[in-house]
N, C-alpha and C positions, 0 to 999 in steps of 0.2 A: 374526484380528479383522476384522471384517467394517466397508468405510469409510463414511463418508455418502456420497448419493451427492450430485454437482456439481448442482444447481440454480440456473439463471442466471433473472434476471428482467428485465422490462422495467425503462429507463429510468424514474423517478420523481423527481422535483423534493423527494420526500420524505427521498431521499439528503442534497440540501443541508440541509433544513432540521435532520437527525439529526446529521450534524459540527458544524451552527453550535449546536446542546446538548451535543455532547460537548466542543466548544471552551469554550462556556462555563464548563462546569465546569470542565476544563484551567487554565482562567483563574483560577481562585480559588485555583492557587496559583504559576501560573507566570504572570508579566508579559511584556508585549513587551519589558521588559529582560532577562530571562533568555532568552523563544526565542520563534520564531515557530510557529504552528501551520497545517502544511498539509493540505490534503485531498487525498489523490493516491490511485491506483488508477483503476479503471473507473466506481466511484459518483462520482467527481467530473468526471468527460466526459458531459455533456449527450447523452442519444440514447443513450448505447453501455448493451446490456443488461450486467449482471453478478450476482456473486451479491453478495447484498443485506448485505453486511460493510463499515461503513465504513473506510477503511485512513488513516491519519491519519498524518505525520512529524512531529516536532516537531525543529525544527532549534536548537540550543542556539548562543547569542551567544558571541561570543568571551570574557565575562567571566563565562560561569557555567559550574560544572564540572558532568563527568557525576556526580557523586554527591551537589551538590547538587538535580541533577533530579529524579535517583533518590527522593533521601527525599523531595521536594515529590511525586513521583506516589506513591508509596508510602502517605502522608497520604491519599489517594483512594482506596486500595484497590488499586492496581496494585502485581502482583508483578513485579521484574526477572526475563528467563528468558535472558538470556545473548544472545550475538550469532546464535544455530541456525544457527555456518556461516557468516554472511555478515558480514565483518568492515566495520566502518565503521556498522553497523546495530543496535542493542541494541533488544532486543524485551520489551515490558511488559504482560502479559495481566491482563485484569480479569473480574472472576465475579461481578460482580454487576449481571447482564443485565434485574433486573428497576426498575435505576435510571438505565438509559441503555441506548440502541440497541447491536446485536451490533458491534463494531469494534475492531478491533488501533493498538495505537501502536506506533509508531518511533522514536527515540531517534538523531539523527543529528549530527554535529557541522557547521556550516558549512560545510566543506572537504570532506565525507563524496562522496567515487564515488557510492555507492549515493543518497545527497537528492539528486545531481546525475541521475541516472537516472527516479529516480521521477518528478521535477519535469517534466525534458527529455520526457518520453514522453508525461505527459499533455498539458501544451501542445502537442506535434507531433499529438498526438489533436486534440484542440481546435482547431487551426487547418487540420487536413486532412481535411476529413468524409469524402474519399475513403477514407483509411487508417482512419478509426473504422470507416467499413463492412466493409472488408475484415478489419478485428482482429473484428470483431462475429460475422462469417460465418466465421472459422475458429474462435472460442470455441464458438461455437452447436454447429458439427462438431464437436469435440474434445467437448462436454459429452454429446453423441450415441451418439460412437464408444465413450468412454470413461467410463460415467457414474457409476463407483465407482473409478476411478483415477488420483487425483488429478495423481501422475509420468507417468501415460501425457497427461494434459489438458496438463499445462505443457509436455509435451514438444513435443505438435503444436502448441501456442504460441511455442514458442521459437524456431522460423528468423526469425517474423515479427518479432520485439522484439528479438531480435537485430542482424536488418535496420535496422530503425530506428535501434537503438545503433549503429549502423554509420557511417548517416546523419546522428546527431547530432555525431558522433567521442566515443562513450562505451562504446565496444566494447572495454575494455581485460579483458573478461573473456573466461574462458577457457572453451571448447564445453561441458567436463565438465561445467562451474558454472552454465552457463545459465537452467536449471531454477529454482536458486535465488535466480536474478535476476529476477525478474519482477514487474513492479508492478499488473498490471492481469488 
């Protein structure tokens, strides 16, 4: 089966504006009493090119369960697809692209490693234009090197986010699993 290939884009302001309509709808059935709705990945780092997917967590409050989330996105058209691997993170894909911008949810609980990584990485982007440059200029190469490979793209991704996991003290994951961890 032959992959897409990695297409990164420039930085667009259009990024924000496509979370704050996927958040809206989010909002029509989940409240800031049930959870909050983050924008994390590369489209929410101001300047850093990426590919044009917005990656969204919705971190769920301590008083609402994951299965009442579940049937509120479900109500939306979103199907639950299980945790793909990365425990702490439940993944909910939606097909109907011709009603909102291409973007993945997340499914995280308060306490969740992984909302704590996605969140931790973008702000460290965010407040170190030195490190956006340098994650910008090693995605750029890796989308280059690697432009139908999507494990070989994370892979030359991963020492640096790793690094930084390092940095933030959220490096409790393990080499093999790297790949899998990646927000951006």
């Amino acid at each position: 089966m032959k992959q897409k290939k990695i297409v990164l884009k420039p930085y667009t302001h259009v990024w924000k504006q496509n979370f704050l309509k996927i958040r809206k709808r989010l909002q029509t059935v989940l409240t800031l009493d049930d959870a909050y709705i983050h924008h994390i990945g590369s489209t929410s780092v101001e300047g850093l090119a990426a590919k044009p997917i917005i990656d969204i967590d919705i971190e769920m409050k301590g008083s609402e369960s994951f299965q009442d989330v579940s049937i509120k996105l479900s109500r939306l058209g979103y199907r639950h697809m299980g945790d793909q691997g990365i425990p702490g993170r439940e993944v909910f894909k939606f097909k109907k692209w011709s009603l909102l911008p291409k973007h993945h949810v997340y499914v995280c609980a308060s306490n969740a490693n992984e909302l704590k990584r996605h969140i931790g990485f973008r702000d460290y982007l965010r407040k170190h234009p030195e490190m956006k440059s340098a994650h910008q200029a090693i995605k750029i190469e890796a989308a280059k090197k690697h432009p139908y490979d999507m494990d070989a793209y994370l892979r030359m991704k991963g020492t640096f986010i790793q690094n930084v996991y390092r940095q933030l003290g959220l490096d409790s994951l393990s080499q093999d699993n790297a790949k899998k961890h990646q927000p951006c």
